[in-house]
SEROBA-412550 format. One record per atom (N, C-alpha, C, O): residue number from 1; atom name; x, y, z. Coordinates in nm, 2 decimals. Each point is the difference from the previous one (the first is absolute). Layout:
// SEROBA-412550
+-----+------+--------+--------+--------+
| seq | atom |      u |      v |      w |
+-----+------+--------+--------+--------+
| NUM |   CA |      X |      Y |      Z |
...
+-----+------+--------+--------+--------+
***
This chain:
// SEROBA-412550
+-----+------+--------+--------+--------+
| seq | atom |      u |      v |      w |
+-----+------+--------+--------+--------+
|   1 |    N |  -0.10 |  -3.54 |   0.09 |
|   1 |   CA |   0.07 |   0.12 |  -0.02 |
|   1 |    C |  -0.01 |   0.10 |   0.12 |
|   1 |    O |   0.06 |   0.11 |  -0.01 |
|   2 |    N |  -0.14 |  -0.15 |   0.11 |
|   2 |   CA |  -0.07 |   0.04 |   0.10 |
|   2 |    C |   0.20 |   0.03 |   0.09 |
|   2 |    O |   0.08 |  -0.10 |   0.01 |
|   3 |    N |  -0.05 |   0.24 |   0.03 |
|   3 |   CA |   0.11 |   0.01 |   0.06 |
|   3 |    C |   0.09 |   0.01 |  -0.08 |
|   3 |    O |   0.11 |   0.01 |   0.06 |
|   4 |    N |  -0.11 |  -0.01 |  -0.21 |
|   4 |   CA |   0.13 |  -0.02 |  -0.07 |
|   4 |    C |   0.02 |   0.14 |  -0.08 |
|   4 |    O |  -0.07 |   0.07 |  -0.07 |
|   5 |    N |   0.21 |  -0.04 |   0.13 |
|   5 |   CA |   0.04 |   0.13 |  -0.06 |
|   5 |    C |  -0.04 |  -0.02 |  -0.15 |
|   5 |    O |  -0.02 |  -0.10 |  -0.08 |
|   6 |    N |   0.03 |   0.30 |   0.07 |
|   6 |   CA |  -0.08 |   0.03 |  -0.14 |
|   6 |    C |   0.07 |  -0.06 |  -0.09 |
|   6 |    O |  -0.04 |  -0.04 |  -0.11 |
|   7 |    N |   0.19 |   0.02 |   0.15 |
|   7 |   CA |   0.04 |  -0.04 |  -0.16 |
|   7 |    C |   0.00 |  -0.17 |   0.03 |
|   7 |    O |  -0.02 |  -0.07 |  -0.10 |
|   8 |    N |   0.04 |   0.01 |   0.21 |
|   8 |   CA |  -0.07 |  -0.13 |  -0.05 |
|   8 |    C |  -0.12 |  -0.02 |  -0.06 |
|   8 |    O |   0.00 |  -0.08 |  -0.09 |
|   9 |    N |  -0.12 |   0.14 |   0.12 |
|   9 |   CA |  -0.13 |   0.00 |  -0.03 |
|   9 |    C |   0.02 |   0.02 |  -0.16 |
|   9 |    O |  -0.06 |  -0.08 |  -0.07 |
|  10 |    N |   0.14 |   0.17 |   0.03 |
|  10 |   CA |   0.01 |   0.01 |  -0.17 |
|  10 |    C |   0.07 |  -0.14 |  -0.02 |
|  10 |    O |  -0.06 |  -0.10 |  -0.02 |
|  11 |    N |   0.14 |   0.11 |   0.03 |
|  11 |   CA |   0.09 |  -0.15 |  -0.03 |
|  11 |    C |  -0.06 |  -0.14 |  -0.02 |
|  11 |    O |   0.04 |  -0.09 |  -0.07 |
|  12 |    N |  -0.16 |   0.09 |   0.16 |
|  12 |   CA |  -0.07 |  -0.09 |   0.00 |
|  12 |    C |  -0.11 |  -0.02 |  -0.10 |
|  12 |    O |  -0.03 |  -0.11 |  -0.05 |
|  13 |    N |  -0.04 |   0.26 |   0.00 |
|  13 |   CA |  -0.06 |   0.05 |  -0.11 |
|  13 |    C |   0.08 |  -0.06 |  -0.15 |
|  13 |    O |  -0.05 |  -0.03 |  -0.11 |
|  14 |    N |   0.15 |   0.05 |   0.15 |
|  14 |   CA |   0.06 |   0.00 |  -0.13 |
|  14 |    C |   0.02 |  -0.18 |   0.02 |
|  14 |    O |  -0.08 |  -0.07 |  -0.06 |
|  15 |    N |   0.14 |   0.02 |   0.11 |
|  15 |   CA |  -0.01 |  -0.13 |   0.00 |
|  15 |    C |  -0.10 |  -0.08 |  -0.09 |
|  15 |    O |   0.01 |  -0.10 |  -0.07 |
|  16 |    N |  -0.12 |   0.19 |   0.14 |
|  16 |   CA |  -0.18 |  -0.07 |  -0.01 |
|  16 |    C |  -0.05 |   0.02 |  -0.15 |
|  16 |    O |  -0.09 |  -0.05 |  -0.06 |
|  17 |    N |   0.22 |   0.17 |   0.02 |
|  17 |   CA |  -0.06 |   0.00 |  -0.17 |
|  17 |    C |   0.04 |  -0.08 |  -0.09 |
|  17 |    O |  -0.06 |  -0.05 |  -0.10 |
|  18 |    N |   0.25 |   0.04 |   0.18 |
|  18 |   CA |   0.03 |  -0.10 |  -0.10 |
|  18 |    C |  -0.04 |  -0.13 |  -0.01 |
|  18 |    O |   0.01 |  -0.07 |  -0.09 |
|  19 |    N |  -0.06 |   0.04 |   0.21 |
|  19 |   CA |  -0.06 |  -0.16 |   0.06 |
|  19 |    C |  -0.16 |   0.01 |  -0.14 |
|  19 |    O |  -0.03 |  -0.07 |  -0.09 |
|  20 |    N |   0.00 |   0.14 |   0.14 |
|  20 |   CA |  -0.12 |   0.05 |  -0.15 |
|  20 |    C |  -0.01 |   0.01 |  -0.14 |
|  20 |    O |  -0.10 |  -0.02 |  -0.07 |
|  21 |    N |   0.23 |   0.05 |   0.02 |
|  21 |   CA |   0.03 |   0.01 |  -0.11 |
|  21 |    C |   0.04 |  -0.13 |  -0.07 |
|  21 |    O |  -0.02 |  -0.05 |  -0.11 |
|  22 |    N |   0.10 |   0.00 |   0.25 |
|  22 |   CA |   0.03 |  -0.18 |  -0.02 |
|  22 |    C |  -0.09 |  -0.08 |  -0.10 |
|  22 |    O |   0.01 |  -0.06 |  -0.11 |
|  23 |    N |  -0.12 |   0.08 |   0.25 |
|  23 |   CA |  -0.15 |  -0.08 |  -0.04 |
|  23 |    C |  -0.04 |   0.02 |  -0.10 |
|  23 |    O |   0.00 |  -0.09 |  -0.08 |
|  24 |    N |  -0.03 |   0.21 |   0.03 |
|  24 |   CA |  -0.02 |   0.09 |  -0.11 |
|  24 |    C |  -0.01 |  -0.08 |  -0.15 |
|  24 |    O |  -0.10 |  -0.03 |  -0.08 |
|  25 |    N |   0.25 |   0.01 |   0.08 |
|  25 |   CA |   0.12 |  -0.02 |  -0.13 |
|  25 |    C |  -0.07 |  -0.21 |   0.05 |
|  25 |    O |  -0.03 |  -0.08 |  -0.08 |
|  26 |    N |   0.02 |   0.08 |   0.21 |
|  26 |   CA |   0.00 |  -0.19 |  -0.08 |
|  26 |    C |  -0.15 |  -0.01 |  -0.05 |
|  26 |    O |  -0.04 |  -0.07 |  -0.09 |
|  27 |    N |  -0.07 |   0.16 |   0.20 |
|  27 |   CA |  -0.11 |  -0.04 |  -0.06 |
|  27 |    C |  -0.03 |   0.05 |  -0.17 |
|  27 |    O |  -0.09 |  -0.04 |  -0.08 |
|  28 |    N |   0.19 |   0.15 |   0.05 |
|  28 |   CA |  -0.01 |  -0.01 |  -0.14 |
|  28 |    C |   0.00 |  -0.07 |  -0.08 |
|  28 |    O |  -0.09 |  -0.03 |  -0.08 |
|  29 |    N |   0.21 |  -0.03 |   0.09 |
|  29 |   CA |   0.09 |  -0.13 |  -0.06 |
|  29 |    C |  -0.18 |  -0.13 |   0.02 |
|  29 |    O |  -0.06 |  -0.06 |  -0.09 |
|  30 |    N |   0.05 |   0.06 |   0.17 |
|  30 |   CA |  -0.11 |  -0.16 |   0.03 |
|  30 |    C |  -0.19 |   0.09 |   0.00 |
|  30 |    O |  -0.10 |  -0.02 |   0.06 |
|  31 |    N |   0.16 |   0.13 |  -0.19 |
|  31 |   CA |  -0.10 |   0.08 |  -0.03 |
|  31 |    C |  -0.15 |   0.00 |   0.10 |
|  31 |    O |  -0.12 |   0.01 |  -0.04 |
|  32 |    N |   0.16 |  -0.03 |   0.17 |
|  32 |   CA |  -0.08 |   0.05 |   0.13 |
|  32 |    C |  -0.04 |   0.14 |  -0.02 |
|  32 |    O |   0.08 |   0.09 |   0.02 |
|  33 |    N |  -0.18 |  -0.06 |  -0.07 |
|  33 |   CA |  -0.01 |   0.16 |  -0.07 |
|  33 |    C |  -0.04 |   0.03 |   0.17 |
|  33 |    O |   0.07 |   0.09 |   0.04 |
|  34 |    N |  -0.16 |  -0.13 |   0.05 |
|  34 |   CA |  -0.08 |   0.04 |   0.12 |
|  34 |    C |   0.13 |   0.03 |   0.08 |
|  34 |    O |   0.03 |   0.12 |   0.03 |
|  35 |    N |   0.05 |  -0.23 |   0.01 |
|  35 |   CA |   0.13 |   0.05 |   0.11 |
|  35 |    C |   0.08 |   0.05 |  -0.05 |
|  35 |    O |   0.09 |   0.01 |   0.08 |
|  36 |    N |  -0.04 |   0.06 |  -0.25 |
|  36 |   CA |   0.05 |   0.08 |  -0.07 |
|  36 |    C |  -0.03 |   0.11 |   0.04 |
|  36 |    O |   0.09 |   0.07 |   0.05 |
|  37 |    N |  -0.22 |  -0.03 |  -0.06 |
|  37 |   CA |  -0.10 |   0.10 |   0.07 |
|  37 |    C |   0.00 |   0.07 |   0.09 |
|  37 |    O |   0.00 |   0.12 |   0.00 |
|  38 |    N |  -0.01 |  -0.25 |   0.14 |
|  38 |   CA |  -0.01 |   0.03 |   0.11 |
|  38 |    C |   0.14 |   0.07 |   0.09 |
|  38 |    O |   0.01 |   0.08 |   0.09 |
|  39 |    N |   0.09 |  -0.16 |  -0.20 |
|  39 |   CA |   0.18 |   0.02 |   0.09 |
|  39 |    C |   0.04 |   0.17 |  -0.09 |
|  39 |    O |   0.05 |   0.10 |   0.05 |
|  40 |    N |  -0.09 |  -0.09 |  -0.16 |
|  40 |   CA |   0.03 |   0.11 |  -0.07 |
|  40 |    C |  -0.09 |   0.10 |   0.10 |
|  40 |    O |   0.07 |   0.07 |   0.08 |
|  41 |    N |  -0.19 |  -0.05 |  -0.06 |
|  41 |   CA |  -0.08 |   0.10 |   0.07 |
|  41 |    C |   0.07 |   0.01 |   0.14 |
|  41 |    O |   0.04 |   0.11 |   0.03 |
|  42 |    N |  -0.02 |  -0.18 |   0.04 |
|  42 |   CA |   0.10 |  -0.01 |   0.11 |
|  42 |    C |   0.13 |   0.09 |   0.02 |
|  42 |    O |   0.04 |   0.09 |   0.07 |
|  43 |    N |   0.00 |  -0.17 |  -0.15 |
|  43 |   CA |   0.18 |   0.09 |  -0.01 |
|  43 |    C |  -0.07 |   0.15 |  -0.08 |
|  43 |    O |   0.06 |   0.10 |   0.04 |
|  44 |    N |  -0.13 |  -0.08 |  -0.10 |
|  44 |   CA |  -0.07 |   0.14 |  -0.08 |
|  44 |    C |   0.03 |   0.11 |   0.12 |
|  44 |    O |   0.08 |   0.09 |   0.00 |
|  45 |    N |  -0.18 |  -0.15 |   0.12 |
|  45 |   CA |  -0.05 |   0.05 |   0.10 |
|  45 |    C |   0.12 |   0.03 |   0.10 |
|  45 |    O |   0.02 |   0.10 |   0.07 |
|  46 |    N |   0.05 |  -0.20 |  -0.09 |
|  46 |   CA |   0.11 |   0.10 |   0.12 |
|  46 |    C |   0.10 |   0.08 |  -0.07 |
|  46 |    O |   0.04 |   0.11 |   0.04 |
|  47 |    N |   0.00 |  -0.18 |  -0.15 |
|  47 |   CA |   0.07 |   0.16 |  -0.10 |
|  47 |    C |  -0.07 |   0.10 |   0.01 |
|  47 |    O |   0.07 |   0.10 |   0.01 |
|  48 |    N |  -0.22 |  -0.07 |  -0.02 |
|  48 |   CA |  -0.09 |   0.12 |   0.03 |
|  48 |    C |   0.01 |   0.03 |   0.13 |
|  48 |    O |  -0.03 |   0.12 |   0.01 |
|  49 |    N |   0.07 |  -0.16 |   0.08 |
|  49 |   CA |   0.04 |   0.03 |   0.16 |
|  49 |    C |   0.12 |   0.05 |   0.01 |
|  49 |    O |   0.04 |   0.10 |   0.05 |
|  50 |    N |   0.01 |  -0.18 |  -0.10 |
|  50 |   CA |   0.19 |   0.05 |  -0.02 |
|  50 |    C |   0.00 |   0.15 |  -0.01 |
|  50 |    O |   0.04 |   0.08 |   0.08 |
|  51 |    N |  -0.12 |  -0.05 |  -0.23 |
|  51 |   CA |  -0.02 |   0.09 |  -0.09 |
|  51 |    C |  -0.02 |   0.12 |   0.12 |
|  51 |    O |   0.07 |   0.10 |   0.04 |
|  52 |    N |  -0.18 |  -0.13 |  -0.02 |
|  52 |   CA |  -0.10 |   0.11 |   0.12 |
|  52 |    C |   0.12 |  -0.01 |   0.15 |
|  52 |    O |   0.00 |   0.11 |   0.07 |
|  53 |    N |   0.05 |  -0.16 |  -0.04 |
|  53 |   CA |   0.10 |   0.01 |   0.14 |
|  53 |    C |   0.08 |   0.09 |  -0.05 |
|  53 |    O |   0.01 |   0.09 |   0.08 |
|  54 |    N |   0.06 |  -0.08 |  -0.21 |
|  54 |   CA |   0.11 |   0.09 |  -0.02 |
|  54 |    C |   0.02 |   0.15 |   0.08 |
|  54 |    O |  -0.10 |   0.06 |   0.04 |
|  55 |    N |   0.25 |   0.01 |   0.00 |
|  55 |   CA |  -0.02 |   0.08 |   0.06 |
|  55 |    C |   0.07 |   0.10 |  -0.05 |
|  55 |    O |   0.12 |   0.00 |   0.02 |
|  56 |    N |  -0.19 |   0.13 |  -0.10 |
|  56 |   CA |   0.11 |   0.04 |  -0.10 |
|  56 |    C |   0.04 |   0.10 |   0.08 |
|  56 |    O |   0.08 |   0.08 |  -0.04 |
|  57 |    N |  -0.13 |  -0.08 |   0.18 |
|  57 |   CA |   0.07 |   0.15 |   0.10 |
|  57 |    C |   0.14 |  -0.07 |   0.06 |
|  57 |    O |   0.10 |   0.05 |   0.05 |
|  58 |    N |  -0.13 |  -0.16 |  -0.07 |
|  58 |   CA |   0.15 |  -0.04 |   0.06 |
|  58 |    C |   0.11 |  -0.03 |  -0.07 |
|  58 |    O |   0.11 |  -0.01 |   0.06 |
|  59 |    N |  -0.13 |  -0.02 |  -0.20 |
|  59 |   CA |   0.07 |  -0.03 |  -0.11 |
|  59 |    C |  -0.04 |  -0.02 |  -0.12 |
|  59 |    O |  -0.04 |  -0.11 |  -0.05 |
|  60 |    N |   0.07 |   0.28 |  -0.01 |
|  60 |   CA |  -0.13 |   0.00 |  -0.12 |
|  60 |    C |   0.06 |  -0.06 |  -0.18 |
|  60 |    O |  -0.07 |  -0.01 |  -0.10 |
|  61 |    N |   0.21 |  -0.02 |   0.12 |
|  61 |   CA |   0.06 |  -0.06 |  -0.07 |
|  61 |    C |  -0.04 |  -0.13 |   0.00 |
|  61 |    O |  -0.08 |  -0.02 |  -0.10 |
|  62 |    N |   0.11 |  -0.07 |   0.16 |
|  62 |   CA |  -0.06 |  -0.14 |   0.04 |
|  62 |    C |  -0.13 |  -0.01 |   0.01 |
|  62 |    O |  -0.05 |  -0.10 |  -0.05 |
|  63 |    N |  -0.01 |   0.17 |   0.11 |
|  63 |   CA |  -0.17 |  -0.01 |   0.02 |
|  63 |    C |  -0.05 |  -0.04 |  -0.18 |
|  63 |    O |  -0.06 |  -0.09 |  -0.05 |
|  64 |    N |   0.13 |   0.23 |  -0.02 |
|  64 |   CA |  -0.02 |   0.03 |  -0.14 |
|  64 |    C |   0.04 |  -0.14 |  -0.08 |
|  64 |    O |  -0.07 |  -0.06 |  -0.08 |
|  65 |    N |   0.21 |   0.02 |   0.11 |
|  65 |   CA |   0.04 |  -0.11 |  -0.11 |
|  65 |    C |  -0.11 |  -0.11 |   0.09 |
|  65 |    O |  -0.08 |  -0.04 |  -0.09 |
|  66 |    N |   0.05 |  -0.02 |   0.20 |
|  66 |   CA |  -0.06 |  -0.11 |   0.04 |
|  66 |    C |  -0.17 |   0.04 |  -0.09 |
|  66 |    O |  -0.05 |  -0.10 |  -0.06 |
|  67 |    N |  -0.01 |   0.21 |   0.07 |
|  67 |   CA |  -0.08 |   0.03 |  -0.05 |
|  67 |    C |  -0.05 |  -0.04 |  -0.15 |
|  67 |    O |  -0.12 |   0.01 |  -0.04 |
|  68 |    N |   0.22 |  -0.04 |  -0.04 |
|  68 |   CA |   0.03 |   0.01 |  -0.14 |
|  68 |    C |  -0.03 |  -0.17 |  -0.01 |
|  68 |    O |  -0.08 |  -0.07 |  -0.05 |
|  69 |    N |   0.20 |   0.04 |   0.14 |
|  69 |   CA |   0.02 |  -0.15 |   0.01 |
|  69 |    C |  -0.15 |  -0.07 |   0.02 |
|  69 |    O |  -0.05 |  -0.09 |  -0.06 |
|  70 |    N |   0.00 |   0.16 |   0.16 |
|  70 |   CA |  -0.14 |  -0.09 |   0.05 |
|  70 |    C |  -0.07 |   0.04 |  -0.13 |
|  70 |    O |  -0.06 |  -0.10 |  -0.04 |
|  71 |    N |   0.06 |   0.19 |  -0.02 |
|  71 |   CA |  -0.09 |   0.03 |  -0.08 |
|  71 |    C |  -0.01 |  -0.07 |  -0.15 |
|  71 |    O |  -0.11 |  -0.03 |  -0.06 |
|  72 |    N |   0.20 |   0.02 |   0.02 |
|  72 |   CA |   0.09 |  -0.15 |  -0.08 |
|  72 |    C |  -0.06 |  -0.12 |   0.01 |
|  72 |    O |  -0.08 |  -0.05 |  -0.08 |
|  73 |    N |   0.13 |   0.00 |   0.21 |
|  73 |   CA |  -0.05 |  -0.12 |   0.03 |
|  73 |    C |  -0.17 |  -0.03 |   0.02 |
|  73 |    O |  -0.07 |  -0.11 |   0.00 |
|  74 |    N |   0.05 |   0.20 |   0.01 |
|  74 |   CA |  -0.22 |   0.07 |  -0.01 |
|  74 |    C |  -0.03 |  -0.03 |  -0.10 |
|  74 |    O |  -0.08 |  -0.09 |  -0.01 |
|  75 |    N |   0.13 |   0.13 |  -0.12 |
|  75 |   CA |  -0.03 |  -0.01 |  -0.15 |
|  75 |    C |   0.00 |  -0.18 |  -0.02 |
|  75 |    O |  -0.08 |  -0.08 |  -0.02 |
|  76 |    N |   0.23 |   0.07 |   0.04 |
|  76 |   CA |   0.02 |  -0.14 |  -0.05 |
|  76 |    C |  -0.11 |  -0.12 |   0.06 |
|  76 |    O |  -0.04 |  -0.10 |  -0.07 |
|  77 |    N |  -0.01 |   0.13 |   0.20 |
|  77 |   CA |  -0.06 |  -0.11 |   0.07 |
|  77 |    C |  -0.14 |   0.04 |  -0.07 |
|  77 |    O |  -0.09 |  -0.08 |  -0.01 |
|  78 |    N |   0.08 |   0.17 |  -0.03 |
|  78 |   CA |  -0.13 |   0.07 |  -0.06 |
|  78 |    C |  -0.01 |  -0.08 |  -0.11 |
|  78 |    O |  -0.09 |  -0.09 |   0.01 |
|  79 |    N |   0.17 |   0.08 |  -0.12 |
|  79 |   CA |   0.01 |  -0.06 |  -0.10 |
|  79 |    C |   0.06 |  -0.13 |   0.01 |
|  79 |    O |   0.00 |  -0.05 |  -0.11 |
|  80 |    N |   0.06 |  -0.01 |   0.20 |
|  80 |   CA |   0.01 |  -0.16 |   0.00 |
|  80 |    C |  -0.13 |  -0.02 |   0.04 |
|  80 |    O |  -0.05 |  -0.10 |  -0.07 |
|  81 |    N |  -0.03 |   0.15 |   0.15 |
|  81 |   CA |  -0.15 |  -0.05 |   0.06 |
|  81 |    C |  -0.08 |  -0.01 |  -0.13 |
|  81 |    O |  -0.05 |  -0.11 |  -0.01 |
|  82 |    N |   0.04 |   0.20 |  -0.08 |
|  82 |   CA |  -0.07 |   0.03 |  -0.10 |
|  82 |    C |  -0.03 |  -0.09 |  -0.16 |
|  82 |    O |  -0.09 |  -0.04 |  -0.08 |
|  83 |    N |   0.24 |   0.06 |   0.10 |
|  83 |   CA |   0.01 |  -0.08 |  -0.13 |
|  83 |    C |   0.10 |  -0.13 |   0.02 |
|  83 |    O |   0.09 |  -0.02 |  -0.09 |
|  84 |    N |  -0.10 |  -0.07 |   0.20 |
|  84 |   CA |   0.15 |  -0.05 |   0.02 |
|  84 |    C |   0.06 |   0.00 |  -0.01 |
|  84 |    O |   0.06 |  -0.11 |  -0.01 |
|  85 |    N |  -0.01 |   0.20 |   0.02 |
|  85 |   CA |   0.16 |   0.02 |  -0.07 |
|  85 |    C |   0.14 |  -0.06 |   0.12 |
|  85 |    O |   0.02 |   0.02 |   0.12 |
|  86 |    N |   0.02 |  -0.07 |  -0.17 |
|  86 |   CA |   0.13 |  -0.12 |   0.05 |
|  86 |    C |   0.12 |   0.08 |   0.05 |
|  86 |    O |   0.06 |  -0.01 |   0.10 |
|  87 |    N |  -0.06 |   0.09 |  -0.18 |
|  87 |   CA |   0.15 |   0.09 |  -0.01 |
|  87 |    C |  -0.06 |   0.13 |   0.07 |
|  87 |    O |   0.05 |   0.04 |   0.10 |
|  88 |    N |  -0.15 |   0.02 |  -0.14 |
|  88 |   CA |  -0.04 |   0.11 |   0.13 |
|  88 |    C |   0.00 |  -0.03 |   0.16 |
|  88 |    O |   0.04 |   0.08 |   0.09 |
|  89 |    N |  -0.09 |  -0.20 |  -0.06 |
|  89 |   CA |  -0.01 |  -0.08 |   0.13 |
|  89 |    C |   0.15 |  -0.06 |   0.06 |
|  89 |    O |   0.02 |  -0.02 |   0.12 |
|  90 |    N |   0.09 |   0.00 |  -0.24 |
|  90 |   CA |   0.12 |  -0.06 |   0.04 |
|  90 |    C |   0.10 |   0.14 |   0.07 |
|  90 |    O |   0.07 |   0.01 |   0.10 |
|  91 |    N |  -0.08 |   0.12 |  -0.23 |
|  91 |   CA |   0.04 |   0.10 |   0.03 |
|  91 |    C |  -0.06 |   0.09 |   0.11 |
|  91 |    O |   0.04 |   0.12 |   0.01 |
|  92 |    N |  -0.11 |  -0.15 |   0.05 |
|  92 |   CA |  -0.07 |   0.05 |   0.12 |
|  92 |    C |   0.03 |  -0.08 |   0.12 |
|  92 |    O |   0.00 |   0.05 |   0.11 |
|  93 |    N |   0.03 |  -0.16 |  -0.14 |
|  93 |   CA |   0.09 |  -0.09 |   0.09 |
|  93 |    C |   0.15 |   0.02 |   0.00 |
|  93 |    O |   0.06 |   0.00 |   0.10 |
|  94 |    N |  -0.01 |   0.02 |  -0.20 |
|  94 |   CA |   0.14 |   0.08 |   0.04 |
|  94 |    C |   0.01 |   0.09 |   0.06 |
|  94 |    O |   0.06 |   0.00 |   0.11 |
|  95 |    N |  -0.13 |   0.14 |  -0.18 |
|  95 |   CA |  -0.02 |   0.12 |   0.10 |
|  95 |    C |  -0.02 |   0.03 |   0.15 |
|  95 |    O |   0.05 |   0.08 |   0.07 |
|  96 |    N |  -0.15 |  -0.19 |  -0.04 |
|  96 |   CA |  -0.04 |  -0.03 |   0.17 |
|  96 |    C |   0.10 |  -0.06 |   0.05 |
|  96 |    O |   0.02 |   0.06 |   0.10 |
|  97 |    N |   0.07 |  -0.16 |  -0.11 |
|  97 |   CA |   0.08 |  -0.10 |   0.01 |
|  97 |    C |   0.15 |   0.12 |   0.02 |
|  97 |    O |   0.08 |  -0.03 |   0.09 |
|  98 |    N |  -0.06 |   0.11 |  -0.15 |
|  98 |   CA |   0.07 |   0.08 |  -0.01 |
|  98 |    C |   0.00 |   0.12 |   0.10 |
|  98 |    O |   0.09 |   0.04 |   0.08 |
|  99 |    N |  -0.19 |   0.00 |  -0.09 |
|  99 |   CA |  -0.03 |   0.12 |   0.12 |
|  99 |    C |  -0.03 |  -0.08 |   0.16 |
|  99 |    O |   0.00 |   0.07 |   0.10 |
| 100 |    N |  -0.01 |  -0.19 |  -0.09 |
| 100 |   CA |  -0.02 |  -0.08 |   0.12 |
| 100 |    C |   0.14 |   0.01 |   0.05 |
| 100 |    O |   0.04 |   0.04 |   0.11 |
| 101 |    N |   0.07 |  -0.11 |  -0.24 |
| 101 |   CA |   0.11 |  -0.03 |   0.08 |
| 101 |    C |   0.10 |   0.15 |  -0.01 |
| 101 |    O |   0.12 |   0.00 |   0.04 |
| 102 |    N |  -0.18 |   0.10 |  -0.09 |
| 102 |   CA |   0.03 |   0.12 |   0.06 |
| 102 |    C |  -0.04 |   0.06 |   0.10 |
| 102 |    O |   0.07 |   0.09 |   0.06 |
| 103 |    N |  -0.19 |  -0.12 |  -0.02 |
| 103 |   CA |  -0.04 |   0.04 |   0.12 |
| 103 |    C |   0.06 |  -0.08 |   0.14 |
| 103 |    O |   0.03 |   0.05 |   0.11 |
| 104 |    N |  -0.03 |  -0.17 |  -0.15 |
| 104 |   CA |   0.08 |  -0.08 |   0.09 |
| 104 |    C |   0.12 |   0.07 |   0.07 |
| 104 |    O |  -0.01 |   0.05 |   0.12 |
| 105 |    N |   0.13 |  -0.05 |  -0.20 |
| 105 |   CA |   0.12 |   0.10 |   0.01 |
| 105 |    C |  -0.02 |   0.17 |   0.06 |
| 105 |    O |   0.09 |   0.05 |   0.07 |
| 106 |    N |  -0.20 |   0.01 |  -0.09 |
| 106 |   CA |  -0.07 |   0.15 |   0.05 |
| 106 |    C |   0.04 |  -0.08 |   0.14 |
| 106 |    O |   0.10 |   0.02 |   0.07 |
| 107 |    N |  -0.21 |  -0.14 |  -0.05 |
| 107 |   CA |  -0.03 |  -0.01 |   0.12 |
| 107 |    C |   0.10 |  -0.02 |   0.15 |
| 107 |    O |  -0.01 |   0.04 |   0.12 |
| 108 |    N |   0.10 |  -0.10 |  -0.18 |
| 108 |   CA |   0.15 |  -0.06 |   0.03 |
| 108 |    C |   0.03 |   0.12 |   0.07 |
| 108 |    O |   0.02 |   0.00 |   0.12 |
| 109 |    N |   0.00 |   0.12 |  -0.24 |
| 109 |   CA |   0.07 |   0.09 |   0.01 |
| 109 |    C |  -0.08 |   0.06 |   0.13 |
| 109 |    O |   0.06 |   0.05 |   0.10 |
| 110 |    N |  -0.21 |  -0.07 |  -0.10 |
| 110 |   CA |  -0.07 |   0.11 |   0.11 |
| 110 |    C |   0.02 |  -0.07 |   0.14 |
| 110 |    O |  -0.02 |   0.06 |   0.11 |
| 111 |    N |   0.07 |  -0.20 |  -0.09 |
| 111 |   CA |   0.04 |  -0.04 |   0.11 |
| 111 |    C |   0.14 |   0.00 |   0.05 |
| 111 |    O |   0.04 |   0.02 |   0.11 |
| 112 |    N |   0.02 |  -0.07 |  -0.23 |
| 112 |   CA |   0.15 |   0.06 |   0.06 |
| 112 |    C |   0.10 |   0.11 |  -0.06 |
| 112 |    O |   0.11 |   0.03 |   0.04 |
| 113 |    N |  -0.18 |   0.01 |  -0.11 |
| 113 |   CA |   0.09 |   0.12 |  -0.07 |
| 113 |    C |   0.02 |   0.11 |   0.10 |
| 113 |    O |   0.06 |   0.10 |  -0.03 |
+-----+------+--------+--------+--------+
***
C-alpha cells in the first residue's frame, strides 16, 4: 500500500474486509471456530480503522452516515464472533460488500470526475 493514494489505500481496506468476512462465513459453515476467530478479528480491526480515518471537517454528513455504518457492522461482527451467528456475519458481509462497491465508484469519480 506503500505509494498508494489515500483512496486506494481505503479501497484496498475494504477489499481486505470483504476477503475476511468470506473466510469468516466458510470457516463458520466447517465450524473452524479458531479461523472464524481469527478472519472476524481482522476485518473487526480495519472497520475500527475505517471508523478512526473518518473526516467529519471535510464531510460531516458522510463522515456521520459512514460512522453509523461502521458502527453497525462493529456490533454484528461483535455478535457473529460471540455467539455465531450466521446471519449477523452474512449481513455484515453485505454491508462491507456494499460500501466497497460504493467506494469503488467515489473512487472513479476522484480520478476522473
Amino acid at each position: 500500500m506503500l505509494g498508494a493514494s489515500r483512496y486506494r489505500q481505503i479501497q484496498l481496506l475494504l477489499e481486505k474486509v470483504v476477503t475476511e468476512l468470506k473466510i469468516a462465513i466458510v470457516a463458520l459453515e466447517e465450524n473452524n471456530i479458531a479461523k472464524k476467530c481469527e478472519s472476524i478479528s481482522k476485518a473487526n480491526d480495519i472497520v475500527l480503522y475505517l471508523r478512526e480515518c473518518l473526516d467529519f471537517s471535510a464531510d460531516k454528513t458522510l463522515a456521520t452516515r459512514l460512522d453509523a455504518i461502521y458502527g453497525h457492522a462493529i456490533k454484528l461482527l461483535f455478535n457473529a464472533n460471540a455467539k455465531n451467528n450466521a446471519d449477523a456475519l452474512a449481513e455484515s458481509l453485505t454491508i462491507m460488500t456494499n460500501v466497497n462497491s460504493w467506494w469503488n465508484l467515489v473512487s472513479v469519480d476522484c480520478y476522473f470526475g
